[in-house]
Jmol script that loads the backbone (N, CA, C; Angstrom):
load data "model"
ATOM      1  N   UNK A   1      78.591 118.956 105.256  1.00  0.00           N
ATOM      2  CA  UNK A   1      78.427 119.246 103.838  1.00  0.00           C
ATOM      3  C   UNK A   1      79.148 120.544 103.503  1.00  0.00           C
ATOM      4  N   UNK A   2      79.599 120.721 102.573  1.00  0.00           N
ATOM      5  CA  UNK A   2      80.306 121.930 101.413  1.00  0.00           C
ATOM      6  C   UNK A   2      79.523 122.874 101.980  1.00  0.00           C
ATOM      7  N   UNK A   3      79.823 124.430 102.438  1.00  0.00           N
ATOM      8  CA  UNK A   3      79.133 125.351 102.009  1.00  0.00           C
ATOM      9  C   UNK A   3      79.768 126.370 101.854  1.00  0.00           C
ATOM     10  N   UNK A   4      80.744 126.479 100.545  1.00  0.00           N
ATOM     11  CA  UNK A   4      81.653 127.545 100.016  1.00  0.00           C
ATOM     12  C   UNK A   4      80.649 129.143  99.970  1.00  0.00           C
ATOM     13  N   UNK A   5      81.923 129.725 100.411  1.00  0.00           N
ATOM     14  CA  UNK A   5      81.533 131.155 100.592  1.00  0.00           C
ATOM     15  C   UNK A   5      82.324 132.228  99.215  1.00  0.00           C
ATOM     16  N   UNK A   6      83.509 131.045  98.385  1.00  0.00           N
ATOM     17  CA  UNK A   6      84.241 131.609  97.761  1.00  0.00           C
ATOM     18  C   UNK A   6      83.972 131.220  95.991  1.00  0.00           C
ATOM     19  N   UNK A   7      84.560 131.799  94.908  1.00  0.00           N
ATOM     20  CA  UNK A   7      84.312 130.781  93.804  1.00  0.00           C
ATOM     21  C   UNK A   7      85.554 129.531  94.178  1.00  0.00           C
ATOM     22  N   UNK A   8      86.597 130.228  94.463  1.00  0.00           N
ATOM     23  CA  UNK A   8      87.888 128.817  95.141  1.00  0.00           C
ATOM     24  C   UNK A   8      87.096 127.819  95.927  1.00  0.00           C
ATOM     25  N   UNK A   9      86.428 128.137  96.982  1.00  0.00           N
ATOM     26  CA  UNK A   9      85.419 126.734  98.137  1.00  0.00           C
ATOM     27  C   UNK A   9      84.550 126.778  96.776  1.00  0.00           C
ATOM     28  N   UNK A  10      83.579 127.063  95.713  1.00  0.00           N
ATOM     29  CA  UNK A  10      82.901 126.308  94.980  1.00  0.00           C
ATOM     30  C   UNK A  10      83.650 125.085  94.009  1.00  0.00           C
ATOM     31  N   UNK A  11      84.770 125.979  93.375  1.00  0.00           N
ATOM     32  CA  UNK A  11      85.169 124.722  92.311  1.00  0.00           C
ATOM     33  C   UNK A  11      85.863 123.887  93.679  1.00  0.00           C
ATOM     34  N   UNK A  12      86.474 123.654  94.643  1.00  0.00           N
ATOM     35  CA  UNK A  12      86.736 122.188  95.955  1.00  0.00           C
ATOM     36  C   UNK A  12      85.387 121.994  95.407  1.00  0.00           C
ATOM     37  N   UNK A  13      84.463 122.235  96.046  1.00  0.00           N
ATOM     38  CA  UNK A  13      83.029 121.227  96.600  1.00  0.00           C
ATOM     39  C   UNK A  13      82.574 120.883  95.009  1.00  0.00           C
ATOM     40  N   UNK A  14      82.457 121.336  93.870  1.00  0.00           N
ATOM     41  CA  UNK A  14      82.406 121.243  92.926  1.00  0.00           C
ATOM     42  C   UNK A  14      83.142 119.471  92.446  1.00  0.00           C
ATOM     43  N   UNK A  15      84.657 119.700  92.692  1.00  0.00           N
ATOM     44  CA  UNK A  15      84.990 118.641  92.587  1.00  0.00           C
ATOM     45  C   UNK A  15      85.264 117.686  93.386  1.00  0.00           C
ATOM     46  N   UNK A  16      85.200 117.834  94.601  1.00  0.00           N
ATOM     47  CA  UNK A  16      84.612 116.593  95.349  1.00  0.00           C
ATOM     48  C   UNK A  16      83.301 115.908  95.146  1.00  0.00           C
ATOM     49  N   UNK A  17      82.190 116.592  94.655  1.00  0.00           N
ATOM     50  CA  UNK A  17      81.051 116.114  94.233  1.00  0.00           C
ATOM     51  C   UNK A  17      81.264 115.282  92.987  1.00  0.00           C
ATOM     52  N   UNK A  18      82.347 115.696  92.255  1.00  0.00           N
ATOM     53  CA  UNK A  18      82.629 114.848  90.589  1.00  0.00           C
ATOM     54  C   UNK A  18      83.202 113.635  91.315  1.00  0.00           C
ATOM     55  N   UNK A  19      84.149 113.925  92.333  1.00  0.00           N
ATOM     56  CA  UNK A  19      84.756 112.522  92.422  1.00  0.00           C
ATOM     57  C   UNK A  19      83.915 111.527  93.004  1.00  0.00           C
ATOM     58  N   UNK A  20      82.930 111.965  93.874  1.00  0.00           N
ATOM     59  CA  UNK A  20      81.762 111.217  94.727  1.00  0.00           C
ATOM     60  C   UNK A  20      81.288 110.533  93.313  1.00  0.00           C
ATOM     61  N   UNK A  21      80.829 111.282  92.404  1.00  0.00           N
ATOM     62  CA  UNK A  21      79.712 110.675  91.585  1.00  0.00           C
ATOM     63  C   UNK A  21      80.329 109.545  90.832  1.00  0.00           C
ATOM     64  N   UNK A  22      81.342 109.991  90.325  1.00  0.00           N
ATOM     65  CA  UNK A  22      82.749 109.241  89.666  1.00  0.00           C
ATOM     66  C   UNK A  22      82.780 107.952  90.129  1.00  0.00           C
ATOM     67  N   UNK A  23      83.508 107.926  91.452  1.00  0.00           N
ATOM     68  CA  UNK A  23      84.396 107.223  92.002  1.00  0.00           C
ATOM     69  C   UNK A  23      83.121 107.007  93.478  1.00  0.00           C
ATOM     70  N   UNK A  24      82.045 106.398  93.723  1.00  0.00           N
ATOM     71  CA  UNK A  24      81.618 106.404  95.233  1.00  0.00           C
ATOM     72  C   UNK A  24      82.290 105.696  96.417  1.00  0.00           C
ATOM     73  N   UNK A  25      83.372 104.808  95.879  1.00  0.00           N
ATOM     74  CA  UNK A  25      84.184 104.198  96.814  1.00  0.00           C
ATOM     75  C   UNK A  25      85.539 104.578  97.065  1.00  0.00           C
ATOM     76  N   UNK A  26      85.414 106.385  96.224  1.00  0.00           N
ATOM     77  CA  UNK A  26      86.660 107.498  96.409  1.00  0.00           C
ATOM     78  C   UNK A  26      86.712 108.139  97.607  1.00  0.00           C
ATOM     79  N   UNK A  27      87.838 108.569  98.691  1.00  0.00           N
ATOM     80  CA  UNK A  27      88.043 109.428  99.845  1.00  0.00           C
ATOM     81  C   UNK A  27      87.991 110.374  99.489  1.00  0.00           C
ATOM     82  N   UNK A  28      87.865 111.749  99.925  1.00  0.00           N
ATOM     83  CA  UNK A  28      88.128 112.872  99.954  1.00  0.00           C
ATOM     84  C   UNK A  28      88.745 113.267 101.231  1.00  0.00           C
ATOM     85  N   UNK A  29      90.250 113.511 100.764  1.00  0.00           N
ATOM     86  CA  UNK A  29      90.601 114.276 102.217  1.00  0.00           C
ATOM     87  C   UNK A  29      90.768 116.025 101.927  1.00  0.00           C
ATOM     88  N   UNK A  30      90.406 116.287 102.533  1.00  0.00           N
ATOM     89  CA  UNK A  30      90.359 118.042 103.112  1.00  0.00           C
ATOM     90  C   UNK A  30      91.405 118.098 103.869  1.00  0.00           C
ATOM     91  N   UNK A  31      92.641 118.507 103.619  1.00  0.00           N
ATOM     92  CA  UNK A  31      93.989 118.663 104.250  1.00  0.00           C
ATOM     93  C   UNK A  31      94.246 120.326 105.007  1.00  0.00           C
ATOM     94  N   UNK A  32      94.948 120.174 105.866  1.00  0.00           N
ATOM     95  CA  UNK A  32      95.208 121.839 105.991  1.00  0.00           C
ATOM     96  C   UNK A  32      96.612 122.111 105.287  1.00  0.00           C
ATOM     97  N   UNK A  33      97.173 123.390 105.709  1.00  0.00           N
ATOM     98  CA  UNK A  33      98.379 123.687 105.038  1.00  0.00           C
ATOM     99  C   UNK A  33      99.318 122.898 105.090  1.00  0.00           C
ATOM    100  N   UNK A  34      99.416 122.057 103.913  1.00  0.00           N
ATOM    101  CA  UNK A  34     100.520 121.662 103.535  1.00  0.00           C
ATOM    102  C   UNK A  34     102.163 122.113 103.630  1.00  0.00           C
ATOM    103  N   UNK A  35     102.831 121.839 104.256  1.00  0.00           N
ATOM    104  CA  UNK A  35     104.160 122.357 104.540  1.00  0.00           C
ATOM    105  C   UNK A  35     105.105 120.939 104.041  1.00  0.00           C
ATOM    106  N   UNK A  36     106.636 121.478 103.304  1.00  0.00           N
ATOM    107  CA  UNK A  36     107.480 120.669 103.048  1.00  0.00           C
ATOM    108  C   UNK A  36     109.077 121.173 102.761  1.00  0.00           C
ATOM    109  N   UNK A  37     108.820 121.191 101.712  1.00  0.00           N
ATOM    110  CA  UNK A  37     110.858 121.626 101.920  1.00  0.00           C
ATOM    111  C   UNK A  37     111.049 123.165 101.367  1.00  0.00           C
ATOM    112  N   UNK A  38     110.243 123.905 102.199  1.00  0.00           N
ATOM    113  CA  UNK A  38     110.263 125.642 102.656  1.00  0.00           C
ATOM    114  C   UNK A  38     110.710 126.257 101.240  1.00  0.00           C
ATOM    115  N   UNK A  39     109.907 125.217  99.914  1.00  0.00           N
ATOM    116  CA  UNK A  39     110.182 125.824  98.507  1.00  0.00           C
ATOM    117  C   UNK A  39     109.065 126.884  98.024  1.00  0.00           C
ATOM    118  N   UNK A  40     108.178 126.880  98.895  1.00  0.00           N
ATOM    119  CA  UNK A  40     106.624 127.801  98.062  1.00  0.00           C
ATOM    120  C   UNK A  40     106.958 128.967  98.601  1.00  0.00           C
ATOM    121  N   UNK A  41     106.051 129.861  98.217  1.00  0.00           N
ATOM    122  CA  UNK A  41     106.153 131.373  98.990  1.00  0.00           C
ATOM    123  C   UNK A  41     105.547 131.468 100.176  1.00  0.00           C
ATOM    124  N   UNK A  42     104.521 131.010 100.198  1.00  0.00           N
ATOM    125  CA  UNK A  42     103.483 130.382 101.367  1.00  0.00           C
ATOM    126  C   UNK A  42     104.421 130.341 102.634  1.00  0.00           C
ATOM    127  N   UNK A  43     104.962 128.724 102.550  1.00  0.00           N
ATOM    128  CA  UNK A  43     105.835 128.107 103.807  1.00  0.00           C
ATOM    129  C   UNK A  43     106.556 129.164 104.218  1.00  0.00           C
ATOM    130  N   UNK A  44     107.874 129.975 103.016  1.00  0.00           N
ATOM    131  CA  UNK A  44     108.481 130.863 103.579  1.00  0.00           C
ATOM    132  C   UNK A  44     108.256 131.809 104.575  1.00  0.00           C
ATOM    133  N   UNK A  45     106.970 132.358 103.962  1.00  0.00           N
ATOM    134  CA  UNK A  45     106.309 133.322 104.553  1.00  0.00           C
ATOM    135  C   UNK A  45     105.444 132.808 106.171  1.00  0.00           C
ATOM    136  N   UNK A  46     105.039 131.987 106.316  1.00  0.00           N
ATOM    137  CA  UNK A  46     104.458 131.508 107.537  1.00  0.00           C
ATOM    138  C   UNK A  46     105.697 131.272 108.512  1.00  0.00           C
ATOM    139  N   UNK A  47     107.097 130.928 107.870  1.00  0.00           N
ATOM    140  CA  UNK A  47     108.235 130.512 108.861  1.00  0.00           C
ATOM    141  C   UNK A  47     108.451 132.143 109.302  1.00  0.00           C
ATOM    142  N   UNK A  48     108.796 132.472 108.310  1.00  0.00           N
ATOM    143  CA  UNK A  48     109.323 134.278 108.485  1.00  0.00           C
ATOM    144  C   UNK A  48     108.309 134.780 109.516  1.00  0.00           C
ATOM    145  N   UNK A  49     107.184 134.780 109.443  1.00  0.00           N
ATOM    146  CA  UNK A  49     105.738 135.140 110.414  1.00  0.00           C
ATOM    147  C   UNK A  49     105.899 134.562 111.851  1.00  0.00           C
ATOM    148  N   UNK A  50     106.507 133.345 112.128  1.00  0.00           N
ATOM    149  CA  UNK A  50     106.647 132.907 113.604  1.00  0.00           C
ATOM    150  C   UNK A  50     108.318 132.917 114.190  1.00  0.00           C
ATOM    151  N   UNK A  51     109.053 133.443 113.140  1.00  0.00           N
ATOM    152  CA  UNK A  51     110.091 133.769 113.287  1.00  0.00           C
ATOM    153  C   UNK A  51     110.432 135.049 114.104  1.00  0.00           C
ATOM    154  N   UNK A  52     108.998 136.035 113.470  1.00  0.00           N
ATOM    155  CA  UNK A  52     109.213 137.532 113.665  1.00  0.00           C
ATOM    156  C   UNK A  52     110.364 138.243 113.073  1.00  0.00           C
ATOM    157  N   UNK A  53     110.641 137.787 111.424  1.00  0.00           N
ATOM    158  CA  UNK A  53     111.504 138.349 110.821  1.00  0.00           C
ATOM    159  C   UNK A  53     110.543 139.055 110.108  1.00  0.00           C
ATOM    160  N   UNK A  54     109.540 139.053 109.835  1.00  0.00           N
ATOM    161  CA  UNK A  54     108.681 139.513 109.260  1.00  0.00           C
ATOM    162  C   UNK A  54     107.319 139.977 109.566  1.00  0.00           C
ATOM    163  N   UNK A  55     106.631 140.917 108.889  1.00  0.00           N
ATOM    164  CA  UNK A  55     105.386 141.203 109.803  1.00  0.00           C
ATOM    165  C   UNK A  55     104.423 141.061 108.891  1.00  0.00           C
ATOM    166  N   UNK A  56     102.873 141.079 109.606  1.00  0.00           N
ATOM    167  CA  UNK A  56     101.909 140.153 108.806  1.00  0.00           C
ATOM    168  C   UNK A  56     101.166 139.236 109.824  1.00  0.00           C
ATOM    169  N   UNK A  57     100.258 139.053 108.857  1.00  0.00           N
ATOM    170  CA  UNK A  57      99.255 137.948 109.221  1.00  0.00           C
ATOM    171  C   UNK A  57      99.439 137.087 107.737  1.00  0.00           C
ATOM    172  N   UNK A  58      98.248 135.752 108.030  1.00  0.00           N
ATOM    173  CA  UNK A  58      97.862 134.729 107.518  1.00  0.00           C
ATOM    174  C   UNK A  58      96.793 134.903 107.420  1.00  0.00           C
ATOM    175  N   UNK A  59      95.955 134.460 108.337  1.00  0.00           N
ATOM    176  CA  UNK A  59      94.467 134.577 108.058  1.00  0.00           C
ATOM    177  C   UNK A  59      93.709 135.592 109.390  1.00  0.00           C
ATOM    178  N   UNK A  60      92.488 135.903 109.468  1.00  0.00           N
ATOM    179  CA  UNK A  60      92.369 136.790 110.789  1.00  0.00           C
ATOM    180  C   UNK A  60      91.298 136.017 110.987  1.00  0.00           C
ATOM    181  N   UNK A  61      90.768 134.987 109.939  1.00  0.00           N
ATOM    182  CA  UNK A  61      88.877 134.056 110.524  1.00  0.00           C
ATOM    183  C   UNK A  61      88.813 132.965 110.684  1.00  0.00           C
ATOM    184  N   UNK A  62      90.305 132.618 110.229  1.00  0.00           N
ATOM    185  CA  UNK A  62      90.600 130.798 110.490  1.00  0.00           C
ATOM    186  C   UNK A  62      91.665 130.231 111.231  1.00  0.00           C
ATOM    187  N   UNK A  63      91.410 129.225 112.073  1.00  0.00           N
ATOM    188  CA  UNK A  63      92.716 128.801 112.445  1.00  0.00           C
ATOM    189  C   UNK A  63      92.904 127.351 111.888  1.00  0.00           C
ATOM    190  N   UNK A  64      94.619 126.847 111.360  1.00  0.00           N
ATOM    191  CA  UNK A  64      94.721 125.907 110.901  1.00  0.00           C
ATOM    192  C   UNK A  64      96.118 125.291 111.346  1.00  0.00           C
ATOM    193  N   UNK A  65      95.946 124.085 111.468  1.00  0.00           N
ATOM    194  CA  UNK A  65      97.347 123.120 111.262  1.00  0.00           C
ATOM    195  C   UNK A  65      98.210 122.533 110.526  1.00  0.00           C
ATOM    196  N   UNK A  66      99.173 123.208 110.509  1.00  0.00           N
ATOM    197  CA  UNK A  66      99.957 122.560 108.956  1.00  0.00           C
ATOM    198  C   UNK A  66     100.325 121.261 109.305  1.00  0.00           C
ATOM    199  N   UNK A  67     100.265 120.749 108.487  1.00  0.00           N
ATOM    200  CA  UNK A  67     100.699 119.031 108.444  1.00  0.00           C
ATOM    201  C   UNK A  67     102.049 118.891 106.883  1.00  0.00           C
ATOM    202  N   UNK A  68     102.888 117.947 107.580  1.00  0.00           N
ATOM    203  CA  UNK A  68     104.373 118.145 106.914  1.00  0.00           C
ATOM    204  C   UNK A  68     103.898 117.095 105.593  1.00  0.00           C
ATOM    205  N   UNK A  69     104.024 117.749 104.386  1.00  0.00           N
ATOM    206  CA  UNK A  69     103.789 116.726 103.638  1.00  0.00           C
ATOM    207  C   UNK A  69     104.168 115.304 103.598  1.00  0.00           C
ATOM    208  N   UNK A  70     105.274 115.051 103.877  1.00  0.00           N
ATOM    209  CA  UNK A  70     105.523 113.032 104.522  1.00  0.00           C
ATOM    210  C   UNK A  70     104.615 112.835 105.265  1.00  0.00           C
ATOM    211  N   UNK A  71     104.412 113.761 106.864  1.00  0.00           N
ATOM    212  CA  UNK A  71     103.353 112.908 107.473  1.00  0.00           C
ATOM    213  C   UNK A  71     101.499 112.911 107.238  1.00  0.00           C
ATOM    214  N   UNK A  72     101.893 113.499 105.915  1.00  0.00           N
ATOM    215  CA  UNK A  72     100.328 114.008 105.332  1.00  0.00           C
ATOM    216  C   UNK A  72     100.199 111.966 103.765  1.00  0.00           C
ATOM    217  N   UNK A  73     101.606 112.613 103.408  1.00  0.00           N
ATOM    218  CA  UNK A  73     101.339 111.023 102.347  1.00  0.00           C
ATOM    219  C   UNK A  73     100.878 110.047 102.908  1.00  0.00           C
ATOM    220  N   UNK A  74     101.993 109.283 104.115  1.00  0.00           N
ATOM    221  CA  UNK A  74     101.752 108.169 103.977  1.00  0.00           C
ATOM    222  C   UNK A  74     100.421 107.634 104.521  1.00  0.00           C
ATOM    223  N   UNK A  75      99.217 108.078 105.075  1.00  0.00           N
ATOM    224  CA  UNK A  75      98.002 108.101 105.198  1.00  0.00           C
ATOM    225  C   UNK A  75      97.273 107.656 103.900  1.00  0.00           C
ATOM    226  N   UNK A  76      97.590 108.944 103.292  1.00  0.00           N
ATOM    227  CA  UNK A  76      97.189 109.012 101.645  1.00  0.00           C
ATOM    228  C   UNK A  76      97.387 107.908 101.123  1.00  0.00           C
ATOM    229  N   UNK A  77      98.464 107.603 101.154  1.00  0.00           N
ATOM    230  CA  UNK A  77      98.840 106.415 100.538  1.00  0.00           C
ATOM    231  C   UNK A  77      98.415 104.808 100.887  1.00  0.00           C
ATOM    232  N   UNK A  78      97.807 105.056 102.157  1.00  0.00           N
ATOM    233  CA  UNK A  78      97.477 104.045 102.829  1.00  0.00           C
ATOM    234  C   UNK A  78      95.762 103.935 102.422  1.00  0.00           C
ATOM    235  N   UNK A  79      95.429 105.213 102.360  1.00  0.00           N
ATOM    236  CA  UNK A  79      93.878 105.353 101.743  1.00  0.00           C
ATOM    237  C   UNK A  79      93.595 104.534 100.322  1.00  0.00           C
ATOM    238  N   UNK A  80      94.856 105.325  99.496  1.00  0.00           N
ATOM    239  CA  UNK A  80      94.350 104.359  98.309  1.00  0.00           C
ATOM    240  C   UNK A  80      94.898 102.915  97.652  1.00  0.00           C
TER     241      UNK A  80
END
end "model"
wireframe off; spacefill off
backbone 0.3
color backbone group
């Protein structure tokens, strides 16, 4: 179950609960970092970070797996 620590984790669990109520035969996927064609500031910055062109962190309390947006769709797509 949801237990946001943030107002960002309240409005997620917030609206996963709308879509539950909505939709009960709706998925919810919870994705990790999304990565794709190195256009956000984000991606840049995480490449630059394992590059060691750059210095920094990401996070210091979480660890996560980016998944390439193609191999994140066609799942998705298969879900709905």
């Amino acid at each position: 179950m949801p237990d946001p620590v943030t107002p960002y984790g309240a409005a997620k669990a917030a609206a996963e609960t709308a879509v539950r109520l909505l939709g009960p035969d709706a998925a919810v996927a919870r994705t990790s970092l999304i990565i794709g064609n190195s256009q956000s500031e984000h991606e840049r910055l995480a490449h630059a970070l394992i590059a060691g062109t750059r210095e920094g962190v990401l996070l210091t309390d979480d660890m996560r797996c980016p998944v390439h947006v193609e191999d994140l769709a066609a799942p998705l797509w298969e879900l709905t």
